[in-house]
C-alpha positions in Angstrom: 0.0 0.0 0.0 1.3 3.3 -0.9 2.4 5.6 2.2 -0.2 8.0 3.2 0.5 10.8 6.1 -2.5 13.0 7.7 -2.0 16.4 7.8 -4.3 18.3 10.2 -4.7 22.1 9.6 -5.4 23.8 12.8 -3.9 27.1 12.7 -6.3 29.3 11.5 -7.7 32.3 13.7 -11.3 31.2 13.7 -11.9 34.9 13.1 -16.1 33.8 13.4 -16.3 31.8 16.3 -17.1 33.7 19.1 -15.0 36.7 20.3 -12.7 36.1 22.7 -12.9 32.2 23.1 -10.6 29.8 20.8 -12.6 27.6 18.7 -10.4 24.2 18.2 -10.7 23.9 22.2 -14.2 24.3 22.8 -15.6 21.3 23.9 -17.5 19.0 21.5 -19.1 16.0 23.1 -16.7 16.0 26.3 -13.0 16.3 24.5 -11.5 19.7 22.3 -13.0 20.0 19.3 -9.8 19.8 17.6 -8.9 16.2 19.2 -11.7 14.8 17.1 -10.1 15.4 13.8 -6.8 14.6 15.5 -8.0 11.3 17.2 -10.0 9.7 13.4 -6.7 10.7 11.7 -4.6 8.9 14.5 -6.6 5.6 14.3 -6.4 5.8 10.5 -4.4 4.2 8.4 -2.5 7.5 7.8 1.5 7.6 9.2 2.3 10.2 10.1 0.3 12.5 11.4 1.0 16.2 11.3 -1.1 19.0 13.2 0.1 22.4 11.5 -0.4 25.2 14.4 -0.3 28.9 14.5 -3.3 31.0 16.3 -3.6 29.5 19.8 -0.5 27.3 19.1 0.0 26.8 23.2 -4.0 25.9 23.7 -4.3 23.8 20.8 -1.2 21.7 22.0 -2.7 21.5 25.3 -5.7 19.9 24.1 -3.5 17.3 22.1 -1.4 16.4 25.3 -0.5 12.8 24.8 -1.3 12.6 21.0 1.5 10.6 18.9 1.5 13.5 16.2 4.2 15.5 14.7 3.3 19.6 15.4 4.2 22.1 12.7 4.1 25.5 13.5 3.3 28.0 10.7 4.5 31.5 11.8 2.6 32.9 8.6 -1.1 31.4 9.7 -2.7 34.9 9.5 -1.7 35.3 5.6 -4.3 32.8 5.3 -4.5 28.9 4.7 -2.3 28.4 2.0 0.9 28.8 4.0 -0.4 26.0 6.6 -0.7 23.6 3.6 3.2 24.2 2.8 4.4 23.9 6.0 2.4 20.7 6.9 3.6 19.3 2.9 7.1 20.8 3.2 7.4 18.7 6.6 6.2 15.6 5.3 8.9 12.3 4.6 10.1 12.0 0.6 9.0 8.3 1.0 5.3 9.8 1.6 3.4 9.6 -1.7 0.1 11.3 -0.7 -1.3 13.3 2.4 -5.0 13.3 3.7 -5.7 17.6 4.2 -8.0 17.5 6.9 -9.4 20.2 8.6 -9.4 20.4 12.5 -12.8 21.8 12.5 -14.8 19.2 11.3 -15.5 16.6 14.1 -17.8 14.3 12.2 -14.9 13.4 10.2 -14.3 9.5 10.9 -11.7 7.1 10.6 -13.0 5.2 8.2 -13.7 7.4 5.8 -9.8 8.4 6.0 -9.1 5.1 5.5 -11.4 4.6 2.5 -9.4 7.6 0.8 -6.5 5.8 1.3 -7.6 2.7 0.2 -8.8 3.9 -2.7 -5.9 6.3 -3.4 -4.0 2.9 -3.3 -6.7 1.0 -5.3 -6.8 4.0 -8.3 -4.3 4.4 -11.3 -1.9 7.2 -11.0 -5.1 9.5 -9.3 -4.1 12.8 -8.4 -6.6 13.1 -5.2 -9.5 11.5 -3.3 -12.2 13.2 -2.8 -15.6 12.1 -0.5 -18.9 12.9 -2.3 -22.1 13.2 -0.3 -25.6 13.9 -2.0 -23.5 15.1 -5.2 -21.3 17.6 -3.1 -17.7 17.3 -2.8 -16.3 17.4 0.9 -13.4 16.9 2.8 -10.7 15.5 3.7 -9.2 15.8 0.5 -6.3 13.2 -0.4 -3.5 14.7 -2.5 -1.3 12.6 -4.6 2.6 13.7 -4.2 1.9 15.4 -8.0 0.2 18.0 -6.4 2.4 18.5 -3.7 4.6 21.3 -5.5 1.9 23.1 -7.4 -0.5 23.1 -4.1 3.1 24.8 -2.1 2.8 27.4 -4.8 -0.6 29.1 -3.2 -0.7 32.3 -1.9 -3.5 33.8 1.4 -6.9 31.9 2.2 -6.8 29.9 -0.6 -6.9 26.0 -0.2 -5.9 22.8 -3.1 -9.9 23.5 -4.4 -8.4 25.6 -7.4 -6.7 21.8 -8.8 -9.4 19.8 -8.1 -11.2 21.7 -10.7 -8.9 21.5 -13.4 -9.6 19.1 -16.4 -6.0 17.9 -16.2 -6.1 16.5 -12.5 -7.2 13.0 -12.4 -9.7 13.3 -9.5 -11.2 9.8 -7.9 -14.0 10.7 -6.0 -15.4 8.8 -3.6 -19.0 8.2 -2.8 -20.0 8.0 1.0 -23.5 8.1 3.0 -21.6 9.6 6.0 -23.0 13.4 5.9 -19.5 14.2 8.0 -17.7 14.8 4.9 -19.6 18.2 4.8 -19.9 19.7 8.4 -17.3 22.1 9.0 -17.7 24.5 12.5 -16.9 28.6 11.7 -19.3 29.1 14.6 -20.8 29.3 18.1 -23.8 28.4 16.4 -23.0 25.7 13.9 -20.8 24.0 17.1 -24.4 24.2 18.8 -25.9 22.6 15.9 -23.5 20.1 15.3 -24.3 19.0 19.1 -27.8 18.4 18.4 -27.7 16.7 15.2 -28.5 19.1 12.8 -25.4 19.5 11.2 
């Protein structure tokens, strides 16, 4: 099977959660929201994992006391969440031949859909990234073949690996699943509130 790493993006400044509280600690169903993401890559298949930092660097390694994970700290966070993908990519093995972006905000994200993105990844021909499909939408995490790896460290400010997975020349596998998760992300107090009851 080829080698697959996790890379867990949780340095942003989570500029809409509510003011004055960090977002990646609050607590989602007894545990820091950002251990959820952190935990389902951990379990995975994925080796190894990286948690990029940067806002709340000191918090967010608090609540990952005890986690086997490899932290990356991106002094650049607040240019936006391109320079968090380099500096999790640029800290990555040579043997590594893809990475699973996921984002540290999105709790519902389980282990075995990261593992079906890296089974597939394994399973396709050449396949320049995995992506999970829900109800016709494309979700995340994302699985990035080492192709993209250069072109994606090449990004600039808030914007993410979308603008390749929309061009007719990237071989994009992408994988159907049932499991809603793929698509609930947390920006805010209210949508944290919502994922706790269900409704997101």
């Amino acid at each position: 099977m080829d080698k697959v790493a996790a890379i867990v993006l949780a340095a942003g400044t989570s500029s809409r959660f509510s003011q004055g509280s960090t977002k990646l600690v609050a607590n989602f169903e007894g545990k820091p929201l950002v251990r959820h993401a952190v935990d389902a890559a951990m379990a995975s298949l994925a080796f190894p994992v990286i948690v990029v930092t940067g806002h709340a660097r000191e918090d967010v390694r608090t609540a990952l006391h005890g986690a086997e994970v490899v932290f990356v700290h991106n002094r650049d966070y607040a240019t936006g969440i391109a320079s968090s993908l380099r500096s999790g990519l640029a800290s990555l093995p040579s043997s590594i031949e893809g990475a699973v972006i996921c984002l540290a905000d999105m709790p519902r994200v389980t282990t075995s859909l990261i593992d079906l993105l890296i089974v597939s990844f394994g399973r396709s021909d050449r396949a320049h990234a995995i992506v999970p499909v829900h109800n016709r939408r494309r979700g995340n995490p994302v699985l990035v073949a080492r192709a993209l790896f250069e072109p994606i460290a090449m990004l600039t400010g808030d914007e993410g690996a979308k603008r390749f997975l929309i061009q007719p020349n990237t071989k994009i596998v992408e994988a159907l699943v049932e499991d809603a998760g793929v698509l609930a992300d947390i920006d805010t107090r209210e949508a944290l509130d919502a994922c706790h009851a269900g409704a997101l």
